[in-house]
N, C-alpha and C positions, 0 to 999 in steps of 0.2 A: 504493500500500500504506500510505503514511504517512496520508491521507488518512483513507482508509477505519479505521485504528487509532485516530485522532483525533475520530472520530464515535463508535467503539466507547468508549471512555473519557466521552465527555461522556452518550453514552446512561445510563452504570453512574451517574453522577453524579445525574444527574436523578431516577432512580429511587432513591437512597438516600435525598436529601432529602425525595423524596416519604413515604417510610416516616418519615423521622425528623420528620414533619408533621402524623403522626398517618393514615396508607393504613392499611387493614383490613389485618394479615397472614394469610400464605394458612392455606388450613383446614388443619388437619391431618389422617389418615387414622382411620377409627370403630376406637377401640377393639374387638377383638373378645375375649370373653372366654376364658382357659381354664379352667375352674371343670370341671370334669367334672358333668355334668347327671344326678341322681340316677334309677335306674333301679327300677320298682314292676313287680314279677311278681301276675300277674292270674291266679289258679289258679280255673277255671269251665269254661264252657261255648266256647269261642273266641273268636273275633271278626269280626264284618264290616267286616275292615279299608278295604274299599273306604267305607267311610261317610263322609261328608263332613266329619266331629269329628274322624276322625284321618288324618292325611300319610303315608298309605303309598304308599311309591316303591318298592316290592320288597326282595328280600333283596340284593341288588346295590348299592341304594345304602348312600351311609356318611351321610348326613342324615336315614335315616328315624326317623319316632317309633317305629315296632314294630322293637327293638334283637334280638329272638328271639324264634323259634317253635316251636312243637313239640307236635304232636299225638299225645298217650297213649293216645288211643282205637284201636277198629279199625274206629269207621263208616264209613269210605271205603278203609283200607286191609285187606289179606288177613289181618293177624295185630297184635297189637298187638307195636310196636318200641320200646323206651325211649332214648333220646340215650346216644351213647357219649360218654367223656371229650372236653371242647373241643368238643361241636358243639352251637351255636347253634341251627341253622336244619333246621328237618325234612327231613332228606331224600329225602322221599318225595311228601310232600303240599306242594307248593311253596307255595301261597299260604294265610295262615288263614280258616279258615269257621267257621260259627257256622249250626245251624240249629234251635236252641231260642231264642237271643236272651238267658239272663239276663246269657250274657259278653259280648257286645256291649254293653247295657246297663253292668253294672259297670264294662267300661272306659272308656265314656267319660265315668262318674262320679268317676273317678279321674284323668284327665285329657283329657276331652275337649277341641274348640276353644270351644266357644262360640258355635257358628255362628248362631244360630237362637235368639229370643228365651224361646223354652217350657223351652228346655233348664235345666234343678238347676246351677248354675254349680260348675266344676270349681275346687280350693283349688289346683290348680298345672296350668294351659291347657299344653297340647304336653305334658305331661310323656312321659318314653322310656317304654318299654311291656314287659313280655316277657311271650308270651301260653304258657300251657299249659292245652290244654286236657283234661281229665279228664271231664268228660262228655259224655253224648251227644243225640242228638232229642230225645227222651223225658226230657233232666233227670236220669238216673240215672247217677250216678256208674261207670263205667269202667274209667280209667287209676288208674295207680301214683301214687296222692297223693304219698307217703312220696317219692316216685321224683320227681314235678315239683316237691316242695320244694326237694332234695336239688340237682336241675338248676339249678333258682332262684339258690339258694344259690352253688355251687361253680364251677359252668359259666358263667350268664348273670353271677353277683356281681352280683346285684338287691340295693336296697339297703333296699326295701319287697318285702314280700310279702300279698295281699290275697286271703282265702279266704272267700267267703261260702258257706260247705257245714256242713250243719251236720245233726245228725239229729231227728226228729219225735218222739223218744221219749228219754230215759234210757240209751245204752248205755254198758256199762264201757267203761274206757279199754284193759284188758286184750286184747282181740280187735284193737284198735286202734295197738297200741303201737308199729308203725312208726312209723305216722304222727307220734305226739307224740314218738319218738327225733329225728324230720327234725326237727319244730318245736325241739325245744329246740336240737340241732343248730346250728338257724340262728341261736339268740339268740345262741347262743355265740360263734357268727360273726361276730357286730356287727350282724346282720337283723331287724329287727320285723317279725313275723307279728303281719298283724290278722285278728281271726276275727268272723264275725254270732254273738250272742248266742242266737239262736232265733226260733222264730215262735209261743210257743206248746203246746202240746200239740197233737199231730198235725199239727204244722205250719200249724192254723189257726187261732191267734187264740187258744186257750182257757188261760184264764189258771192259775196256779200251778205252769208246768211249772219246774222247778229250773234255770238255767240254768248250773251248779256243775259239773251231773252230762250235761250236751250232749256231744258231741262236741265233739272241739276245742279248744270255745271255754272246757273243761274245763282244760287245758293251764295250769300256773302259768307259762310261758315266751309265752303268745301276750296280745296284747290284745284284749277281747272289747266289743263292740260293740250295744249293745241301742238299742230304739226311744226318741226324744223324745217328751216332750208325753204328753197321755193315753193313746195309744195302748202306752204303755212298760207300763200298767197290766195288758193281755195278752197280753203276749210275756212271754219265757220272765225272771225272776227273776235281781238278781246280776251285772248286767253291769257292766262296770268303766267306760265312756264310755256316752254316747248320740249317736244323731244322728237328721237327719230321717228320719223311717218312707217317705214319699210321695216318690221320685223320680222326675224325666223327664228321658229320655237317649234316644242311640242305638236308632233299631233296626233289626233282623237282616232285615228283610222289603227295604227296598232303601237309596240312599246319600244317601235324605234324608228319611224319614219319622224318627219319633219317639214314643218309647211311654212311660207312667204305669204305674210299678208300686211296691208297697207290699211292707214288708217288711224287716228290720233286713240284709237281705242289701247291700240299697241303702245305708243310713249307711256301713254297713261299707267299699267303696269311697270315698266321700268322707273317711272322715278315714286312711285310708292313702294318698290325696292330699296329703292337708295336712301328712301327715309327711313326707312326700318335700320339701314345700316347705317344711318347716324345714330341713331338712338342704340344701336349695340357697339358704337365707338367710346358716346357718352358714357354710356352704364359702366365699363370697360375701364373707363379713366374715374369712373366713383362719384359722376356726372348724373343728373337727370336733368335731360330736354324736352321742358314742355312744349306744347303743341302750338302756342305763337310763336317761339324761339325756331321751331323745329321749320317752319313756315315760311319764317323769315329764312333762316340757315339755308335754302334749297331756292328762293329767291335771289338773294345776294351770292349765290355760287354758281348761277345761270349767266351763260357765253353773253353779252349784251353783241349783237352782231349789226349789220347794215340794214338789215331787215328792218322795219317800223314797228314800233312796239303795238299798232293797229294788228299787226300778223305772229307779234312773236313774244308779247308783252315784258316783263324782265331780259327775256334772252333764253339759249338752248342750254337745257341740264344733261348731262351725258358722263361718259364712262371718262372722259379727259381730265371733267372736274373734282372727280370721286374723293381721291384719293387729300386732295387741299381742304374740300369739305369736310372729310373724315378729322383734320386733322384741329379745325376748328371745334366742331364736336365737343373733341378731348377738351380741348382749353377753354369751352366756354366762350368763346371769342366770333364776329364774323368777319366775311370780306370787306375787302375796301369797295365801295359803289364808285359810279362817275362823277362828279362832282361841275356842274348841279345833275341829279340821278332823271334824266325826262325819262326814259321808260317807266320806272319807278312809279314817278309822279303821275303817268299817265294810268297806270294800271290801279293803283288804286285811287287816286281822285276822278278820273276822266269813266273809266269801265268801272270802278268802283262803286261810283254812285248810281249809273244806268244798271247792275245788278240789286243792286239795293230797292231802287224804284222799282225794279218788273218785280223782285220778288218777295218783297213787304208790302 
């Protein structure tokens, strides 16, 4: 016994001096973060979660990206059912589907993987997801907006919300008024509602439709969303960001094709991407960004180009400025504006107030 104690002591020995000689000491275990990972509610058409852009492991797991589901329609069900208080996960139509495709697309313009070199790069990869779907085959609106904002909002506590709906013509806000009670609702809440700008007149292209007096994207509580580049030239008028018009993402046909489509529906996912990834810069640096801050942050970090701020309001947000933004985020801090800021000034005084009028 003595022995054997005597070999245990010269062993401990050896090894000290080896450390105090300069031995690599052992690794330590990977930090894992707890940052709570900000959550973006995708209100469209569904999703083909089986798609290879996003990690769906069912309502069962606790590491999936789709965080909530909930189908507002009644394409597959008897009756349309709205989520009762606390419930997440539809209880009816277990998995989400999508068989128009623009919600498949949208989301995983908002945070797809990046699988696949075609793909529009997403401003926050994995981001958590919660899908509502409100429309149907045929693209025509359904479900209870008001009702999967409200869900969004209160149930899932999405911390983004991303509607690319928008209508082809001019309606009051009056016929509407759920709806923009849920919208402001959620600002109130601390939630960015980002809306598409329009497409247009009659939703094709044709220029000088007001985008003031759109759906929605009317709302002085939402951010609104118009086309880059020249193509901002014929879409609708007045929007307060741009992004790229031309995306390619996911699509709905199986779990690895991928589709091109045009259309401010498209920006409008990516930069309520890129909000969510400020607010996981912020949180990250032991920050919170509320939802004027966050608003402004995503303004003030928009390209101001030649464009008129009639076509392109602030200017274009895109994958160039991410990273500057990002870093704002962290410090609390924004960009420098122009000095005197006229897009600025025109977006919210000028369209500012013409959204306010149509829709109060």
């Amino acid at each position: 016994m003595r022995r054997i104690g005597s070999a245990i002591v010269l062993l401990m020995t050896l090894v000290a001096l080896t450390t105090a000689a300069g031995a690599a000491p052992r690794r330590s275990s990977p930090t894992v973060s707890t940052t709570p990972p900000p959550v973006v509610a995708v209100i469209d058409s569904g999703v083909r979660a089986t798609h290879q852009e996003f990690d769906y492991r069912g309502r069962l797991s606790g590491a999936d990206q789709i965080v909530a589901w909930w189908d507002f329609t009644s394409e597959v069900k008897p009756a349309i059912v709205v989520p009762k208080a606390g419930q997440v996960w539809d209880t009816t139509v277990a998995d989400p589907y999508d068989r128009e495709g623009h919600g498949t697309l949208t989301a995983s313009l908002v945070g797809g993987r990046g699988l696949d070199a075609r793909k529009t790069p997403a401003a926050l990869r994995g981001a958590k997801l919660a899908i509502a779907k409100v429309a149907n085959a045929n693209g025509s609106i359904q479900g209870d907006v008001a009702a999967a904002i409200n869900w969004a909002v209160t149930t899932v506590r999405a911390d983004v919300i991303t509607m690319s709906i928008n209508s082809i013509v001019p309606v009051p806000a009056s016929p509407q008024r759920a709806v923009y009670k849920a919208i402001t609702a959620a600002r109130q809440a601390g939630v960015l509602v980002v809306v598409s700008n329009g497409n247009g007149y009659a939703g094709a292209g044709l220029p000088g439709d007001p985008g003031w007096a759109n759906s929605y994207s009317s709302s002085t509580a939402a951010l609104t969303v118009g086309a880059a580049g020249s193509a901002g030239y014929s879409m609708s008028t007045d929007p307060e960001v741009t992004a790229t018009y031309t995306s390619t993402g996911a699509s709905h046909l199986d779990d690895r094709s991928y589709v091109s489509r045009s259309g401010t529906s498209f920006g409008t996912p990516f930069v309520a991407g890129l909000a969510a990834s400020l607010i996981k810069a912020a949180r990250e640096a032991g920050r919170t960004l509320g939802v004027e801050q966050l608003e402004k942050l995503i303004k003030f970090s928009a390209s101001d180009t030649a464009v008129p701020p009639t076509f392109e309001g602030y200017g274009v947000v895109d994958m160039a400025g991410l990273a500057a933004a990002q870093s704002h985020a962290r410090a609390g801090t924004l960009p420098a504006r122009p000095t005197p800021d006229l897009s600025g000034a025109y977006v919210e005084s000028y369209a500012g107030t013409l959204r306010s009028a149509w829709s109060d």
